[in-house]
MIRO-609200 format. One line per field, with one value per residue: residue in three letters; x, y, z of N, C-alpha, C in turn. Coordinates in steps of 0.1 Angstrom, whole numbers. Layout:
BEGIN
nutor <- c(ALA_...) $
n_c1 <- c(X_...) $
n_c2 <- c(Y_...) $
n_c3 <- c(Z_...) $
ca_c1 <- c(X_...) $
ca_c2 <- c(Y_...) $
ca_c3 <- c(Z_...) $
c_c1 <- c(X_...) $
c_c2 <- c(Y_...) $
c_c3 <- c(Z_...) $
REM end
This chain:
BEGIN
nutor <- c(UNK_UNK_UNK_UNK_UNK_UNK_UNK_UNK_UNK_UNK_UNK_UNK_UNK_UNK_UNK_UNK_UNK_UNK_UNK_UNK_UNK_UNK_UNK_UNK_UNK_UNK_UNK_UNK_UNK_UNK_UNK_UNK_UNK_UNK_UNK_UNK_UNK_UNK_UNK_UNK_UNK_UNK_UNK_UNK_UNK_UNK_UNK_UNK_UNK_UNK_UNK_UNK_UNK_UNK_UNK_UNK_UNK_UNK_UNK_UNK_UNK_UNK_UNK_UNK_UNK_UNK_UNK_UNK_UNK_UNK_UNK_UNK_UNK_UNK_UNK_UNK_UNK_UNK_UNK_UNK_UNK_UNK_UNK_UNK_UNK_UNK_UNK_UNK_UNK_UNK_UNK_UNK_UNK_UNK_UNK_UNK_UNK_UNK_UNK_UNK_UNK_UNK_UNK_UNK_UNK_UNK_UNK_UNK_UNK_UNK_UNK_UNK_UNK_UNK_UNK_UNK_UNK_UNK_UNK_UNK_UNK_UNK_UNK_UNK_UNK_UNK_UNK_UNK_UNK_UNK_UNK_UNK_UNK_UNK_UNK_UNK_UNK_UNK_UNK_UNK_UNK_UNK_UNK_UNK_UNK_UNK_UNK_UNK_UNK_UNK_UNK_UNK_UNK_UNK_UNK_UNK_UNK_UNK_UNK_UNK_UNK_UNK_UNK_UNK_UNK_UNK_UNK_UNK_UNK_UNK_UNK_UNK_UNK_UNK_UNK_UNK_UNK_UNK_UNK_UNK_UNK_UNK_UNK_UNK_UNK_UNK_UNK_UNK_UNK_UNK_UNK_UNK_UNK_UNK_UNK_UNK_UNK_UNK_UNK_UNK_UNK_UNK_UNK_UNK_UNK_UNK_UNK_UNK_UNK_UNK_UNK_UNK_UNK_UNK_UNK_UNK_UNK_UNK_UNK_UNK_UNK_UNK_UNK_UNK_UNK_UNK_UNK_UNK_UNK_UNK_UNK_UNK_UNK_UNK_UNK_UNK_UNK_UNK_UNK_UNK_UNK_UNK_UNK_UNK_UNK_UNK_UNK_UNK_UNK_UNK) $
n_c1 <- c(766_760_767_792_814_847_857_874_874_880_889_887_898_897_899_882_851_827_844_860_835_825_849_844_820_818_841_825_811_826_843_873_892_909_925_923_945_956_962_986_987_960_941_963_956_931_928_945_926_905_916_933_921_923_937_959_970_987_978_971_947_950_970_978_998_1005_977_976_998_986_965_982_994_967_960_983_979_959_946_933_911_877_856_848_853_846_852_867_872_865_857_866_892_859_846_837_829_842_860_879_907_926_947_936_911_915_925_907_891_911_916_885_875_895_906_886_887_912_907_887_900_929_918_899_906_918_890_877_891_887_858_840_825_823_817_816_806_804_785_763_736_745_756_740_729_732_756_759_791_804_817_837_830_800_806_830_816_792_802_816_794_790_812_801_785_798_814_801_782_805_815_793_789_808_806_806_798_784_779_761_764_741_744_734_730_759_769_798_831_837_810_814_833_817_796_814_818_793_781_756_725_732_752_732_721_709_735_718_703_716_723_740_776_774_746_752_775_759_743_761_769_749_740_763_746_722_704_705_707_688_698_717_743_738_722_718_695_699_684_659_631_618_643_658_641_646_673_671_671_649) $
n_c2 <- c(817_806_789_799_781_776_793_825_853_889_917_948_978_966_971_974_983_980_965_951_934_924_907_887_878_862_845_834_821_801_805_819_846_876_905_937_964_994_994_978_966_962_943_921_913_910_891_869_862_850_829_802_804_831_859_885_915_942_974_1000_1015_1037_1033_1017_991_985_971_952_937_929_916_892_881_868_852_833_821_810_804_819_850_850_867_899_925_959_979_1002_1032_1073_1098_1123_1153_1168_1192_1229_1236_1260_1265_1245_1224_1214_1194_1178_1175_1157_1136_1120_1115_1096_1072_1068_1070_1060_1039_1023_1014_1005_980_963_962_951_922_911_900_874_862_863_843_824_821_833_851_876_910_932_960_992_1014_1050_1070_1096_1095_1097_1123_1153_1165_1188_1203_1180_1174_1159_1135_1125_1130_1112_1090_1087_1084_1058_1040_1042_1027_1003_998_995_979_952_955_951_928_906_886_867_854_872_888_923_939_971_983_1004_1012_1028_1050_1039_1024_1035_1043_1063_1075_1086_1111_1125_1133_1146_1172_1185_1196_1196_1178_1151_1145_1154_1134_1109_1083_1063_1062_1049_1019_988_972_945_943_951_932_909_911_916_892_877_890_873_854_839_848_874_882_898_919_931_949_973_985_978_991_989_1003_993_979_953_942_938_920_899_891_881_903_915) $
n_c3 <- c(869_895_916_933_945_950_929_917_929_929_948_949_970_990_1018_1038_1050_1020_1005_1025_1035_1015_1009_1030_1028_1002_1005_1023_1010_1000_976_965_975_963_979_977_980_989_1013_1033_1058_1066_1049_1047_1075_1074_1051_1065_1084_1068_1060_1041_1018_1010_995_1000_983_975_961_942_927_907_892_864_857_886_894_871_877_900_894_878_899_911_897_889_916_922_898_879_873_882_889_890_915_912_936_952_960_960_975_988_982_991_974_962_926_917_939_937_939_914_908_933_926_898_907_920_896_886_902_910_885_862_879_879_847_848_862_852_823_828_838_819_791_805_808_788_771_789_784_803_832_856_858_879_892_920_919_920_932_923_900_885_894_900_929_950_957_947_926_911_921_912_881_878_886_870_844_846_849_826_811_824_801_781_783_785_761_743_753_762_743_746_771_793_820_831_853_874_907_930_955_972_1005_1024_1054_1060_1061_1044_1039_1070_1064_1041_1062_1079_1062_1057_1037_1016_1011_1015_1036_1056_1066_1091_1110_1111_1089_1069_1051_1063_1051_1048_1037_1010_1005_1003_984_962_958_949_928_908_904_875_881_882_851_841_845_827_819_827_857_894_917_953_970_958_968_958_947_975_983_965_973_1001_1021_1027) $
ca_c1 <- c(775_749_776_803_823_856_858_877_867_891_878_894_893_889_906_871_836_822_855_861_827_823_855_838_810_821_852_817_806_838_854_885_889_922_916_934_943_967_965_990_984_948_945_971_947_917_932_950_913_897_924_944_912_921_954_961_979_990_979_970_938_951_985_979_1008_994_968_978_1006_975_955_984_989_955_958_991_974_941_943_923_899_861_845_856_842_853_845_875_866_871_848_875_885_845_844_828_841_853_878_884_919_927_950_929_899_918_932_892_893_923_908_872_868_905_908_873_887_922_904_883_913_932_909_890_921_914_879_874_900_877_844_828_833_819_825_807_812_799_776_760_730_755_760_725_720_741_754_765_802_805_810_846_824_792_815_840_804_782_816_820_782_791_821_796_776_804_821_789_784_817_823_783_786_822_804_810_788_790_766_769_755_740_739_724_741_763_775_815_841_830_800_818_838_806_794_819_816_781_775_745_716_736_756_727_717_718_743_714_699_724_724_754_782_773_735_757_778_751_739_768_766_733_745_768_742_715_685_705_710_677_706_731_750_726_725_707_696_695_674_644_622_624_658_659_638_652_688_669_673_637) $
ca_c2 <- c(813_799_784_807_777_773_805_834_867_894_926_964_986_955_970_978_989_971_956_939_928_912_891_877_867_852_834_822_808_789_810_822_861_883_914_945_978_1003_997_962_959_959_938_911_907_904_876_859_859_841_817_796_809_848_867_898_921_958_976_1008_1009_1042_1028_1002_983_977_965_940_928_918_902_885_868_862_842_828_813_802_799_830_858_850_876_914_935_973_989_1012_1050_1081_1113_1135_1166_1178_1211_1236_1235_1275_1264_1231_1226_1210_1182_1168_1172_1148_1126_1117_1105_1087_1062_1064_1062_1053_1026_1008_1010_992_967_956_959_938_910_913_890_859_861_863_832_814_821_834_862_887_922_937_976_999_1030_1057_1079_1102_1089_1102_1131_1161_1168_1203_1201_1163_1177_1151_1121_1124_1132_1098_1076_1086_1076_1042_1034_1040_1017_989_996_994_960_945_958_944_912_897_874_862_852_884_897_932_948_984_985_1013_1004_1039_1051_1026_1032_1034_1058_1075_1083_1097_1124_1129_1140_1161_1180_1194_1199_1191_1166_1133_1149_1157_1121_1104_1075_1050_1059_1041_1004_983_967_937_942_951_920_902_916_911_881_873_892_860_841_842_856_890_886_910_938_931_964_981_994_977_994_985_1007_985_969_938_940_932_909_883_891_877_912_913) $
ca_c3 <- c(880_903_922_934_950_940_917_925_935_930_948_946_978_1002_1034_1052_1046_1015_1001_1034_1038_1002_1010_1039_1022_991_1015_1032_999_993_967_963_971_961_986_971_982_997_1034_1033_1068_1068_1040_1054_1084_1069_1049_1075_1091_1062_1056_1029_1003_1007_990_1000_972_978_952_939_914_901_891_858_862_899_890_861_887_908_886_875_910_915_886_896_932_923_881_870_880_874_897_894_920_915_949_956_955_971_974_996_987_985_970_949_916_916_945_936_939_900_908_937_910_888_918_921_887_886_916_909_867_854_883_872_839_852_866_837_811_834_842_806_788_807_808_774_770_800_780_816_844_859_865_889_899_927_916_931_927_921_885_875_897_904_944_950_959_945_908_906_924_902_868_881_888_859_836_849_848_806_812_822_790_769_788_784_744_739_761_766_738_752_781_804_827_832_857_881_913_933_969_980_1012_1034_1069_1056_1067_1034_1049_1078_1056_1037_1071_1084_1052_1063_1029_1005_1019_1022_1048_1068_1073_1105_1105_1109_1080_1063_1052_1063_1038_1043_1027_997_1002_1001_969_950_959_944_912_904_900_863_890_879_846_833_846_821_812_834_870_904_929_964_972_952_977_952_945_988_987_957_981_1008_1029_1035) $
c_c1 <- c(767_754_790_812_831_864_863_876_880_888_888_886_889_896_894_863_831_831_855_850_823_835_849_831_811_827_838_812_814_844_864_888_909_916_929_931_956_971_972_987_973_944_948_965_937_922_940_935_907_905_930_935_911_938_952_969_977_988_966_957_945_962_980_984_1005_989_969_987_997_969_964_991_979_957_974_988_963_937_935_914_885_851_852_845_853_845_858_871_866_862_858_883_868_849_837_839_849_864_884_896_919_934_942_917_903_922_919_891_901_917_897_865_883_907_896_885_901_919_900_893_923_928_903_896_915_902_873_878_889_862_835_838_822_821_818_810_805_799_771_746_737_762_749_721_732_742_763_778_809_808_827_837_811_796_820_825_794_793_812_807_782_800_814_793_783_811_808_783_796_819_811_785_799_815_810_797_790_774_767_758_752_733_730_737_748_771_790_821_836_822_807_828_831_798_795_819_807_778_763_738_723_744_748_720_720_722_729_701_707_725_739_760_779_755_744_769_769_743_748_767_755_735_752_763_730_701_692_708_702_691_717_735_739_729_714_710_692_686_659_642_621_631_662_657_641_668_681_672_659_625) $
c_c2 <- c(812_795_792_797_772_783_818_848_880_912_938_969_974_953_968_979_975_962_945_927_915_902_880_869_862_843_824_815_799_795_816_841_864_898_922_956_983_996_984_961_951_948_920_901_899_891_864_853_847_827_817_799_823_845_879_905_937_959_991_1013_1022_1040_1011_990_975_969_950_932_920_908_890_871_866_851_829_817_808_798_805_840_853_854_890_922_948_980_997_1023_1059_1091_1126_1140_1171_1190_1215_1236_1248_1275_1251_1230_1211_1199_1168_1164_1156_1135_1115_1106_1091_1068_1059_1059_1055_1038_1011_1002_1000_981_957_953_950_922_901_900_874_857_855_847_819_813_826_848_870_900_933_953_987_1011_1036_1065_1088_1103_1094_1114_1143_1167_1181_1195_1186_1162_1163_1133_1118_1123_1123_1083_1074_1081_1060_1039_1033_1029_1000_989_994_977_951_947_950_931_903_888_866_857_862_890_913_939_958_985_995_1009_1016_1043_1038_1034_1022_1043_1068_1079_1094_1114_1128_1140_1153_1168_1193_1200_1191_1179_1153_1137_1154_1146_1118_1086_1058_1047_1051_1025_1003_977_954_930_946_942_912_903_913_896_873_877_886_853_848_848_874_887_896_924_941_939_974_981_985_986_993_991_1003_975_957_934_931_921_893_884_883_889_917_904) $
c_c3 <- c(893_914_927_941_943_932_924_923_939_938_953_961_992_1014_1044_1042_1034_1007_1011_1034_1026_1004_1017_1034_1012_999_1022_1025_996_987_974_968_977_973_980_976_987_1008_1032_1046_1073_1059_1043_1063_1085_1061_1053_1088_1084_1059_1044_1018_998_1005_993_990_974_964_949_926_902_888_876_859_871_897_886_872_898_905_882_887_917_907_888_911_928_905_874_879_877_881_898_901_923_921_951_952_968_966_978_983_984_988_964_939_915_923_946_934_921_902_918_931_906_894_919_910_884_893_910_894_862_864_881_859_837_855_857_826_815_836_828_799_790_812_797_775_778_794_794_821_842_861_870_896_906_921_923_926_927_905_879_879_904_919_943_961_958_928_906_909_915_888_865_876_874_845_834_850_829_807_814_813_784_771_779_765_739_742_764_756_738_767_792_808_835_842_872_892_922_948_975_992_1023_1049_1065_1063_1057_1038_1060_1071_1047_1051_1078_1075_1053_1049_1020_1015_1024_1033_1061_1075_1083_1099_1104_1094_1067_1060_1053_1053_1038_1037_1017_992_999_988_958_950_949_929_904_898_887_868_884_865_834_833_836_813_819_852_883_912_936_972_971_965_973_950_963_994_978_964_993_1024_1037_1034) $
REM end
């Protein structure tokens, strides 16, 4: 997919931060982008910014149904999905696990590993059917490395980094591309409630150590096209100094 014009781009979590920013930049390749999430206001805006090539759809990643009701008017307005980017995710409550309160535990999950896996089960369908697609999903070092009071956000990440392996085992010879990317940190609002936390190293960063969302728009971006497909069922990270520079970041 060398060509992203035309093709539409369905992307989870796309009120602000790196949801927002990937609409932008696909919308500036020409495709198509569904922007999904909670906030309808925010949402609404942003695709009354980009124009007659953005949909807005309320919608809930935890919630199946949701979901499927999205994908099925994406597909409804533009004639199919053939870019899934699962960025929606939540770190809040951080705790230790001894006072971890047990439903916001599982609240973590719900959002962060059951909503990938709504998204892909959703989308998967008429991918298959299309012989193509992508499905593109935000990781974390966090998925490989344990953060003291992060035991629901590491447990959620390192999950859904198996979820690509398995898409990708299952769906690469269906023409599916399945690949998890690990931007490092971004200056998000997550970040800022990482912050105020004041716990474990990433909270003691300063905010400019942060890359912005749209170096990791620009990366997905670039993961569309067969320059990424060495990663397939496998993990980039933005962090790689070569990874930056075939993005054209440096």
């Amino acid at each position: 997919m060398n060509d992203i014009s035309g093709k539409t781009v369905f992307i989870t979590g796309a009120s602000r931060g790196i949801g927002e920013s990937a609409a932008r930049a696909f919308a500036g390749a020409d495709a198509n982008v569904v922007l999904a999430a909670r906030s309808s206001e925010a949402i609404q805006a942003i695709a009354a910014d980009i124009g007659n090539q953005a949909l807005a759809v309320v919608c809930d990643v935890a919630d199946y149904d949701q979901v499927a009701r999205a994908v099925a008017a994406a597909t409804d307005a533009f004639g199919g999905v053939d870019v899934l980017i699962n960025n929606a995710g939540a770190v809040e409550p951080i705790s230790h696990m001894a006072t971890s309160d047990p439903n916001a535990w599982g609240k973590i999950i719900d959002i962060n590993l059951k909503g990938v896996y709504h998204g892909m089960r959703a989308v998967m369908p008429g991918m298959k059917e299309a012989g193509s697609g992508s499905i593109l999903t935000i990781s974390s070092g966090a998925a490989h490395h344990p953060l003291e009071a992060w035991s629901h956000y590491c447990a959620s990440k390192a999950a859904v980094n198996m979820l690509t392996k398995c898409v990708d085992q299952e769906a690469r010879d269906m023409g599916i591309r399945a690949i998890g990317l690990s931007p490092g940190t971004v200056a998000t609002q997550m970040q800022k409630e990482i912050k105020a936390s004041g716990i474990n190293p990433v909270s003691k960063l300063d905010w400019t150590d942060h890359i912005s969302p749209e170096w990791v728009a620009r990366c997905l971006l670039w993961m569309c096209s067969d320059a990424a497909d060495r990663w397939l069922g496998g993990e980039i990270s933005l962090r790689d100094e070569e990874i930056r520079r075939q993005v054209g970041l440096i």
